[in-house]
N, C-alpha and C positions, 0 to 999 in steps of 0.2 A: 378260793377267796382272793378278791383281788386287794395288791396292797398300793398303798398312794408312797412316793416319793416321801424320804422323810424331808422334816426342815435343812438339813443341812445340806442334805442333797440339792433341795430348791433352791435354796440360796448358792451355791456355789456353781450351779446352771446357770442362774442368774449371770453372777458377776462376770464370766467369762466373755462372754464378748466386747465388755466395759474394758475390760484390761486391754484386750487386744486393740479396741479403740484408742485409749491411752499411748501404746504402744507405735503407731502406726504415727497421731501428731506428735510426738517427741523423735520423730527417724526423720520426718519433715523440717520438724526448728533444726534438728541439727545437720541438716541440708543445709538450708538457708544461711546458718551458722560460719559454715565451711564456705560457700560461694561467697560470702560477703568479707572472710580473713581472704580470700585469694583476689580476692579484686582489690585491696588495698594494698596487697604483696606488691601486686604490679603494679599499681599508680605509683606508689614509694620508689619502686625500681624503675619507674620511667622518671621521673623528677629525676633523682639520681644520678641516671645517665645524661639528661639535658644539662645538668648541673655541673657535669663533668667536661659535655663538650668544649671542644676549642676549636679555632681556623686559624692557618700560620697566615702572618701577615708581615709586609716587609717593612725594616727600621734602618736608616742608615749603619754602613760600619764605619762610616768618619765623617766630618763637617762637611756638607753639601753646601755651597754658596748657590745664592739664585743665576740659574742661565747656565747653571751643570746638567749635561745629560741623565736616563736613566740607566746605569748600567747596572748588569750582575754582579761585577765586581767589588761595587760600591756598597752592595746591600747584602743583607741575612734575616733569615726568616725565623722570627719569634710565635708563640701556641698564643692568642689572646682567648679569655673565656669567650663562649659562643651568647651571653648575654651583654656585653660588653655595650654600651649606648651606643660608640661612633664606628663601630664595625662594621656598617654598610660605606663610611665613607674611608674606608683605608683598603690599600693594595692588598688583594689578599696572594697568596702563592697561586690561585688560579689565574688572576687578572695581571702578572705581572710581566706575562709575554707579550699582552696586549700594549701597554705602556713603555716596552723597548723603544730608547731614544727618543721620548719626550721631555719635557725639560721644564725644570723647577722654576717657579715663576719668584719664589720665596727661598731663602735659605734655613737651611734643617741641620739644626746638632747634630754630634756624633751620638746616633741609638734614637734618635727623633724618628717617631712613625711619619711614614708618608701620607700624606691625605691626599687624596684623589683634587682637590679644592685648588691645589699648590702643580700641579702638570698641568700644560699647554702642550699642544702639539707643535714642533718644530714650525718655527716662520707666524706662530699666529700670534705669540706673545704681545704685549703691547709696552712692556717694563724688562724686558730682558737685559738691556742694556746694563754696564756699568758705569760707574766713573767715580776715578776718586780725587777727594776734596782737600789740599794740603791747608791748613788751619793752624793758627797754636790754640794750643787746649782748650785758652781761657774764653776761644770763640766760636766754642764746640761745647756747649753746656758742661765749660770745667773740664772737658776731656771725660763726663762720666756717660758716656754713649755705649752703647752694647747694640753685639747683633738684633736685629730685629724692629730694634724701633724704629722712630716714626720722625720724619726731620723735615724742618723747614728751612729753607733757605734765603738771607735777605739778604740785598748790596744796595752800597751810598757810594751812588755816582751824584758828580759835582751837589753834594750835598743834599743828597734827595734820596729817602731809602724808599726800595720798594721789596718785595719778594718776585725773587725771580722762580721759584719753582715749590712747591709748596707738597706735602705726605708723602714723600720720598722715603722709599724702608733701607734703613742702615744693614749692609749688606758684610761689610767687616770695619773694624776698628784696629788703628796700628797702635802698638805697643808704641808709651810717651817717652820709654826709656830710649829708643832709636831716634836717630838720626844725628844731628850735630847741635849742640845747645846751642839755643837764639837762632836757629835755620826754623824758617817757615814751613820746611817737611819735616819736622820734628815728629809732627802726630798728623796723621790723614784721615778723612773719614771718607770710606767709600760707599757709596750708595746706586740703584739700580734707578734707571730714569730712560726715556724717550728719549728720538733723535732729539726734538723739538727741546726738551731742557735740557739737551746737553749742548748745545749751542747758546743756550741764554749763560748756563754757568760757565762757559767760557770764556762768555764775555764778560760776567762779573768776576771773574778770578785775573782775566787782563786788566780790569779797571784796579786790581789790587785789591779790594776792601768783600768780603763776607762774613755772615756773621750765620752760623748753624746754631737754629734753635730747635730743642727737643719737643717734639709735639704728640706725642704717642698718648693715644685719647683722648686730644683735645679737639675741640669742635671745630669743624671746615671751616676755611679761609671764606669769606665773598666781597666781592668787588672791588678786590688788589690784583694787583699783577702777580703771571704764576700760575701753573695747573699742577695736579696732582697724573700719576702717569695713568 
């Protein structure tokens, strides 16, 4: 006599290859699972790392006046982050052998990055020059001048002012406590200029009368006497 599978038996025929189906997409999700935790491991860890880099770049170790060379001795190299916005325009420790003996066209604090902006190469400059301006204070914007800025310079010969030389960058200021009270080198202001205005302020400083006004962004002189360098 033949006998037939009981129910339980058929159903458990059944289910057996459902399981194992079951089985087979849940070993897949958790594939999927794992490549997708490890590809964020590494994008995290690369952020991370970019996040972390840095490039040494050169900063003065003391007060550069403009028309000083580049020297080693002058500078040291600081870690700037590698997203840093003006780090394409600064010396970095690769570019700084190339810049030996160029020369600041601007003066730079002590610990002031150098900006590629601010090097001329030897003989091209067009403002290298200096010259200083002996003034009392009160005709020197008050004596309150500071490196950097920006100066105009006017003379009244026989009664007739013009500008002799006009956006001139103040290059140093002397201390108001030197010199001799009531001496006209009391307070000097020196600033970087052309042959060309350093012969007209000669001759406004033999005619005796100057008057330095601060002009540090204000808008360009036109059709006065006077160029900028």
């Amino acid at each position: 006599m033949t006998l037939s599978p009981s129910t339980k038996q058929r159903e458990a025929g059944s289910l057996q290859p459902a399981r194992r189906r079951i089985g087979r997409r849940l070993s897949a999700a958790h594939v999927l699972i794992s490549v997708v935790v490890i590809l964020a491991f590494v994008l995290n860890l690369l952020v991370l790392q970019d996040r972390d880099a840095t490039t040494l770049v050169a900063v003065t170790d003391q007060r550069l006046v403009a028309g000083t060379p580049i020297e080693p001795s002058s500078l040291r190299l600081v870690p700037v982050e590698a997203g840093f916005e003006a780090l394409p325009n600064l010396v970095s420790d690769e570019d700084l052998a190339g810049f030996h003996g160029w020369v600041l066209s601007r003066s730079i604090p002590e610990g002031g990055l150098i900006d590629r902006t601010a090097l001329v190469e030897p003989g091209e400059g067009a403002a290298l020059r200096s010259m200083s301006l002996p003034v009392p204070a009160e005709h020197a914007a008050g004596g309150a001048l500071v490196e950097g800025d920006r100066v105009d310079v006017i003379s009244v010969i026989e009664g007739e002012a013009r500008f002799v030389a006009v956006d001139l960058e103040v290059v140093a200021v002397s201390d108001r406590a030197s010199g001799a009270i009531g001496s006209i080198s009391e307070f000097h202001v020196v600033v970087g200029v052309t042959a060309e205005q350093a012969l007209d302020l000669a001759q406004a400083l033999d005619a005796g009368s100057i008057e330095i006004v601060r002009s540090t962004g204000a808008d360009a002189i036109t059709g006065r006497s006077g160029g900028g360098p």
